[in-house]
C-alpha positions as CSV (number, residue, x, y, z in Angstrom):
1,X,-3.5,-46.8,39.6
2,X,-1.4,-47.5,36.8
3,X,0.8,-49.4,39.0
4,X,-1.8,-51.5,39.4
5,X,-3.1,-51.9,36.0
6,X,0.4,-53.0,34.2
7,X,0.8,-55.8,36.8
8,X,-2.2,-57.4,35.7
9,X,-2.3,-56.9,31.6
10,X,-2.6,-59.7,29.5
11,X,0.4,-60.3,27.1
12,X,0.1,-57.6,24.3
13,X,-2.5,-55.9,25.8
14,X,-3.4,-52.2,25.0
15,X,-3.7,-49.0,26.9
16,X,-5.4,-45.8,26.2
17,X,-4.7,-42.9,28.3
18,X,-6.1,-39.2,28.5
19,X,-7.3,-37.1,31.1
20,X,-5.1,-37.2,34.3
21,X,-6.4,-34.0,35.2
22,X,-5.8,-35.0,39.1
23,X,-2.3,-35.2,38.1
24,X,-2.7,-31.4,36.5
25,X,-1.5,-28.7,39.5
26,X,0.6,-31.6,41.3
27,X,4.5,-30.1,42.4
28,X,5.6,-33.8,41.6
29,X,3.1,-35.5,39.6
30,X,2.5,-39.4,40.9
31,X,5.5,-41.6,39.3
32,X,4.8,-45.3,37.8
33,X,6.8,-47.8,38.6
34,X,6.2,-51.0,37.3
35,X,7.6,-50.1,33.5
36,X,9.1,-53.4,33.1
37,X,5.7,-54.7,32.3
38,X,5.3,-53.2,29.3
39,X,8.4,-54.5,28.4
40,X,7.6,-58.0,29.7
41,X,4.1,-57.9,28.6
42,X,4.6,-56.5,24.9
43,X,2.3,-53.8,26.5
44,X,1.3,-51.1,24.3
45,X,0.1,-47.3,25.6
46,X,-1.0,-44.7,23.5
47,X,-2.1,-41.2,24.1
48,X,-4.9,-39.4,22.9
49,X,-7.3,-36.3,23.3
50,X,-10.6,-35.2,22.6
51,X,-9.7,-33.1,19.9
52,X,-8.4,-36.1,17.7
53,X,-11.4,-37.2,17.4
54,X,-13.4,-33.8,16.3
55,X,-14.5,-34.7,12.8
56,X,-16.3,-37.9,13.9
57,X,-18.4,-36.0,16.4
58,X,-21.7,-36.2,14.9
59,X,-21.0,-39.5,13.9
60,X,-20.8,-40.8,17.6
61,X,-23.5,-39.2,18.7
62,X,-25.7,-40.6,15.5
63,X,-24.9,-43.8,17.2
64,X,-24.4,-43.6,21.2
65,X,-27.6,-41.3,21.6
66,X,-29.9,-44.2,20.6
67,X,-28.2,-46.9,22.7
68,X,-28.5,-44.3,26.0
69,X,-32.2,-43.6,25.5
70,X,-32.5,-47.4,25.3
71,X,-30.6,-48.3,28.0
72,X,-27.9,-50.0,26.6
73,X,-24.8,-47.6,28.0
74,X,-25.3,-46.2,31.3
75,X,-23.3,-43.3,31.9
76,X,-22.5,-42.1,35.8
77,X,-22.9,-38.6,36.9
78,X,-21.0,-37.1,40.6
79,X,-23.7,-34.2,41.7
80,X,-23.4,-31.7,43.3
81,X,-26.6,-29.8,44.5
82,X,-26.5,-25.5,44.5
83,X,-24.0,-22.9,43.2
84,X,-22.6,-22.8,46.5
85,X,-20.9,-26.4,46.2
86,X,-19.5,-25.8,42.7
87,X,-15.6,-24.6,44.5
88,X,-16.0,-27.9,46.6
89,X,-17.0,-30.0,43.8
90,X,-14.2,-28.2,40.7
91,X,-11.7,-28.9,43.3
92,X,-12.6,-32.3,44.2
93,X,-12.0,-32.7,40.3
94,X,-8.2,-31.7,40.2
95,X,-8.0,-34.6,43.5
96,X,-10.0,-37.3,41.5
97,X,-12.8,-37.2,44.4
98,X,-15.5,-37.5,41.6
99,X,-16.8,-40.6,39.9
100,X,-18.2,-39.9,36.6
101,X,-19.0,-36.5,35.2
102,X,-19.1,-33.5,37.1
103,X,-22.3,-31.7,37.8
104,X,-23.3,-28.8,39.8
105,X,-27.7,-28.4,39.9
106,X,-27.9,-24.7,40.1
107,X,-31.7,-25.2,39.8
108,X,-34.2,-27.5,39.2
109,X,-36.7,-26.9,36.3
């Protein structure tokens, strides 16, 4: 996908990455290979993780829960339904089958 995505930045564009968790168990992880565009493009990529971000937490929340009870950010969700589909759907994770965040329904209050 990043292949993709660097042949059609705009000229000094940005890139955040994290996750790549379908990349995680991979022999020979998926290479890139259109790298001259960020040299072409003045692209810049940055790396970061959840855990940089820690201490604003409650801040974020403060702030985002309003705007999802409002209906402002919509957020998607991949279920699965029953305890018995949680191997299927974990290791549909580590392929990138899932859109959104992973949920397995064990039951329904």
């Amino acid at each position: 996908m990043l292949d993709a995505v660097l042949v059609n930045m705009r000229v000094n564009g940005r890139i955040a990455v994290c996750g790549m968790i379908s990349q995680h168990n991979l022999k020979q992880p998926d290479g890139v290979h259109n790298l001259m565009n960020i040299i072409f493009k003045r692209i810049h990529v940055k790396g970061f993780a959840v855990f940089d971000y820690y201490a604003q937490y409650s801040k974020f929340l403060d702030e985002v829960l309003p705007m999802i009870r409002e209906g402002k950010i919509l957020y998607v969700e991949d279920i699965a339904e029953g305890l018995e589909n949680a191997p299927e759907a974990l290791i549909g994770l580590f392929s990138g089958r899932n859109v959104g965040k992973q949920v397995v329904v064990v039951a329904k209050e």
